[in-house]
N, C-alpha and C positions, 0 to 999 in steps of 0.2 A: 696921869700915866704916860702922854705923850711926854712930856718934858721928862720922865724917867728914863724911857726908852730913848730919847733923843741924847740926854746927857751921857748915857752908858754907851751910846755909839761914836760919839768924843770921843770920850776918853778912852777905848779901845783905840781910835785910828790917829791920835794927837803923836805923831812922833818928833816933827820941826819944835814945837813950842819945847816937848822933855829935853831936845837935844839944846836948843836956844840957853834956856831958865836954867835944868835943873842939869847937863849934863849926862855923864853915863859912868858913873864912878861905881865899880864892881860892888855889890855890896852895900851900898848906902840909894843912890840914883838909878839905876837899872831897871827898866821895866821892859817888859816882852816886845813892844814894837822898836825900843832900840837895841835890843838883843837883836832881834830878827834883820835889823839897816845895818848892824854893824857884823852880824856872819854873811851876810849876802855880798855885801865890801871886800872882804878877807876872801871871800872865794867856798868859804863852807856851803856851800848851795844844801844839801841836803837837811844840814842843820836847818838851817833859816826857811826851809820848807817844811818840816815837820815840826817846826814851833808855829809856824803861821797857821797851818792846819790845828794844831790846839787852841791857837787863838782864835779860830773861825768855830770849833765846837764849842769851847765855852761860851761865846755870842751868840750860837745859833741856842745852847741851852737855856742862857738867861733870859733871852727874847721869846723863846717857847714855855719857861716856867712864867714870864709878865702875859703873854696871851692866854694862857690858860686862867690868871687868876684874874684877868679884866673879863674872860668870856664864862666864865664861871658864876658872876654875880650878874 
């Protein structure tokens, strides 16, 4: 379960390696933390805050549905 939780907190925060490897092509390469590098860039502050606050609630939900079912058993 640690190495679950650990890999999901990667991959939520990996934004050098997406931008490195796979790019940020609209549409095919895009994922949320180079959405959020690339409106903060441009000046869209507000955007690039209210996606990160989505990204922080889907992580805080995922991390609270894996605690739950490790402290459940």
């Amino acid at each position: 379960m640690i190495a679950l939780v650990t890999g999901f907190g990667r991959a939520t925060s990996e934004v050098g390696a997406v931008m490195i490897v796979g790019g940020n092509i609209k549409g095919h390469t895009r994922v949320m933390t180079t959405y959020i590098a690339m409106n903060s860039s441009m000046g869209n502050y507000a955007v690039a805050i209210s996606m990160g606050i989505v990204l922080l609630l889907i992580s805080f939900m995922v991390n609270t549905i894996l605690y739950h079912y490790v402290a459940g058993e």
